[in-house]
N, C-alpha and C positions, 0 to 999 in steps of 0.2 A: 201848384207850388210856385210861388214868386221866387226869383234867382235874379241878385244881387248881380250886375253888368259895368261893373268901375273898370279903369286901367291904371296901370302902374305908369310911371313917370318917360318908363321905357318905349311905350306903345302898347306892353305885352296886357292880356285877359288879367283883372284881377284875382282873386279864387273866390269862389263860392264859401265864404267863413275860411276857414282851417282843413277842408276837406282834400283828401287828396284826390291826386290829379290822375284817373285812368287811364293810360296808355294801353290803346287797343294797337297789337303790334303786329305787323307781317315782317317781312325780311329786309336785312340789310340793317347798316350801322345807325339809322337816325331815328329808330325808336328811346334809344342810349342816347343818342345826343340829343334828343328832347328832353329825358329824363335827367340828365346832367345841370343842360339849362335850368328847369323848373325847378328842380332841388338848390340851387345856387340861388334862386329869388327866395329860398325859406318854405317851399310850400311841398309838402309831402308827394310821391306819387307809389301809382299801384299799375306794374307791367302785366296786362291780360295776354300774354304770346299765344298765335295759332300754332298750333303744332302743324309739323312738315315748313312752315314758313318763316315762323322770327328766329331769330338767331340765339346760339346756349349765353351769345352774352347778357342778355337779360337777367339771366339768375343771378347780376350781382348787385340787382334791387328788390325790393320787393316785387312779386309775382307769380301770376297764378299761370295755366296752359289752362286750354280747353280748345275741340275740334270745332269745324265748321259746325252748324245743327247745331251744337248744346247751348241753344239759346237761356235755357232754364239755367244752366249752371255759369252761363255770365252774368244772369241778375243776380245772383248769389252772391259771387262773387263783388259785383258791384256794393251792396247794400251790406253785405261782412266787412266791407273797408270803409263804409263809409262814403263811397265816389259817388258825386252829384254830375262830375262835369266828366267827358270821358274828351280825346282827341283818338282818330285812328290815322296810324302813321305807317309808314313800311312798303315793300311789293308784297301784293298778293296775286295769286292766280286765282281766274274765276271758277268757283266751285261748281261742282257738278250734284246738283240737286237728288240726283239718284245714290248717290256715294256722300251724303252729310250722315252723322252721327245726332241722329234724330234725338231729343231725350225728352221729355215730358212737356217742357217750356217751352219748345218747338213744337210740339203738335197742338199746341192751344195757338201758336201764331204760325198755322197751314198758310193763311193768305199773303205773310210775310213771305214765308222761305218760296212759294210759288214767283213771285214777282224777280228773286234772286236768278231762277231759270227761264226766265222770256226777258222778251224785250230788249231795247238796248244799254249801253253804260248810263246814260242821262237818268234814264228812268229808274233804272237800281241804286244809283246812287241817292237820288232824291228818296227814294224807299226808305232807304235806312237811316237816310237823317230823321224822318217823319217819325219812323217807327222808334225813335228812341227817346221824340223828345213829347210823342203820344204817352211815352212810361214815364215821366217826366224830369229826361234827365237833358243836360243841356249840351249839344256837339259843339264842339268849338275848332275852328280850322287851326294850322301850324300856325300863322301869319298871326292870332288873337294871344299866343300865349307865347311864343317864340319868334318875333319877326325878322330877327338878326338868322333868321333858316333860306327868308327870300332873298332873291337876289334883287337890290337895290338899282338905280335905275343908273345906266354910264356904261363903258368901259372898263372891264376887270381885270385885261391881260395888257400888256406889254404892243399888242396888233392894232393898229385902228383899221377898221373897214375901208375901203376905195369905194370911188364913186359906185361903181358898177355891183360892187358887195350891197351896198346900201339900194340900190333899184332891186337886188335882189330879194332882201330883205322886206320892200314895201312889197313886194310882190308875194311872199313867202305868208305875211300875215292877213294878208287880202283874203289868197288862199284858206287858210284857217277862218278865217272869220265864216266863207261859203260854206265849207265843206263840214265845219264844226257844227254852222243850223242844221245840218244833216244828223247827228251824233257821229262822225265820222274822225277819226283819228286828233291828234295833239301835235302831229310833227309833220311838216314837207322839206322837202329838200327841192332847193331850185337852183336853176343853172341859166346863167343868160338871159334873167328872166323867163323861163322855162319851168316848168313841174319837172322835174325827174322823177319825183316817187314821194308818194303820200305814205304816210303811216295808216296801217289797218292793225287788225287783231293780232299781229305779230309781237308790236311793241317794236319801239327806236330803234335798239339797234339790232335786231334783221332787218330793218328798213335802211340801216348804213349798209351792211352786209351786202345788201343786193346792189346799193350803190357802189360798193365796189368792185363786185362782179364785174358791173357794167364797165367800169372803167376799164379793169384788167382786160374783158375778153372783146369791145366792142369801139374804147377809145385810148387804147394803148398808145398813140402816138403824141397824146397830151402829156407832158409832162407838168405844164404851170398848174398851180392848184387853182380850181374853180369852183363855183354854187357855194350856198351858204343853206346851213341846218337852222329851220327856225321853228323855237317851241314854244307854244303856250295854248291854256285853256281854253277849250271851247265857251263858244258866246253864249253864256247863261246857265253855263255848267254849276252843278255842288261843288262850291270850292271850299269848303270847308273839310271835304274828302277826294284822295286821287288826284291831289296835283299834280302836274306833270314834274319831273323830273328828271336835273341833268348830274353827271360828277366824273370823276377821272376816265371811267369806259367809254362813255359818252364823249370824249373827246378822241380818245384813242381808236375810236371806230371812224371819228370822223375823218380823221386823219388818214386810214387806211383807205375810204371812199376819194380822198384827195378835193377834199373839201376846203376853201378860203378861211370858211370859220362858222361859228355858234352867233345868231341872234335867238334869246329869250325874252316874254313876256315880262319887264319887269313888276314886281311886287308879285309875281304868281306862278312862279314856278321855284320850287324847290332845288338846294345845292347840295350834294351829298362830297363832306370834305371840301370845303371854298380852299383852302389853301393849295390841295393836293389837284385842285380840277384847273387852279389858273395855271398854276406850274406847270403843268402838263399841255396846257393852251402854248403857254409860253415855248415850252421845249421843242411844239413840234410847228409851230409859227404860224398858230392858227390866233386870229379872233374873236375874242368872248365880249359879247356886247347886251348887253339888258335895256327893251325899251317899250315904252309904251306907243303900240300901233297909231299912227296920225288917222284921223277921221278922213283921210282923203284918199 
């Protein structure tokens, strides 16, 4: 099937005809705020929520549930509505292959759902964009249909970085870029041009968490705020699924770590609530910076 690939004036994905827009959704507010956005451009959508994961505010659009496994009853779903083009948005936790809710459509694609239990994020991720666009439906990342979700490239908060913020920060993405060829986490935290603590399977912020352990029980006598939190995608990563992303928590942990502030990937990381995440930058006198890593 050829699929029609134009943009709107905006930067955003055109639609596929008139078709609506599937929203494959895990947790948290920005499946709705995706949905918000695309209905405002004219263009219909349909919320697929995982159950245990997206949120009951869904149900105040269009929308179906279906468990991990019911692969058969997401094509269904998909082709009763018409969706050519799907986006997945949300937290998810990673399923455990032995506990999916196997249904008919899943055990015709064993080789899929096996790939979802090995290997690392890189390689699932690419999985599932393959395997969706093998059925041939077209994934589109948040940034093709929504770009006003990334964070743009500057200064967001009210803080600008110091010198020594800013060595941090080349330093923090340097990091990332190493450790990322690895498949290895989206976030470090650096101090004095230092690693304090890389992000693993925990997710960010237990990764704040322990930085502030550290503080509390090992450098209590600091009281100036120091390191800087820096996120962004791994080099060569599916970004069209599992952006990284930051929003009011994500600052508020930072803050408890006694963190200087947030450098993010700009154009590639995801904002949950821009208003509510600078304010909060602002209130506790941290800064929020978006940039693209120098080649050096």
């Amino acid at each position: 099937m050829a699929l029609r690939k134009t943009r709107t004036e905006d930067g955003a994905q055109a639609p596929d005809g008139d078709s609506p827009l599937a929203i494959i959704a895990g947790g948290g507010p920005l499946p709705c705020v995706l949905a918000d956005i695309t209905l405002g451009r004219g263009r219909p959508v349909h919320i697929i929520g995982l159950v245990g994961e997206a949120d009951e505010a869904i149900t105040r659009y269009p929308h179906s549930w279906m468990k991990w496994g019911e692969i058969g009853k997401l094509f269904s779903i998909l082709e009763k509505n018409g969706c050519r083009d799907l986006v997945m948005i949300g937290k998810v936790t990673r399923p455990d292959v032995k506990n999916l809710s196997v249904d008919f459509g899943a055990l015709k694609s064993l080789p899929f759902l096996i790939t979802l239990g090995t290997g690392g994020d890189d390689k699932i991720l690419s999985s599932i964009v393959n395997f969706f666009e093998e059925k041939g439906f077209r994934v589109l990342g948040v940034g093709q249909v929504a770009p006003e979700l990334l964070a743009g490239e500057g200064i967001l908060g009210k803080k600008t970085p110091s010198s020594d913020d800013r060595e941090d920060i080349a330093v923090g993405f340097r990091v990332l870029e190493t450790l990322g060829a690895l498949d290895i986490g989206q976030a470090a935290v650096i101090v004095n041009a230092h690693v304090l603590a890389v992000e693993a399977a925990e997710g960010t912020d237990a990764m704040l968490s322990r930085c502030a352990d550290l503080r509390k029980n090992r450098y209590r006598f600091r009281r100036k705020r120091l390191g800087v939190l820096v996120k962004a995608p791994k080099p060569g990563q599916e970004e069209r699924i599992d952006l990284p992303t930051i929003g009011p928590r994500t600052i508020e942990r930072a803050a408890e770590a006694g963190l200087s502030g947030i450098a993010i990937g700009a154009g590639r990381v995801l904002i949950v609530d821009r208003e509510a995440t600078i304010a909060a930058a602002n209130k506790h006198g941290l800064f929020l910076i978006a940039e693209a890593p120098s080649d050096g």
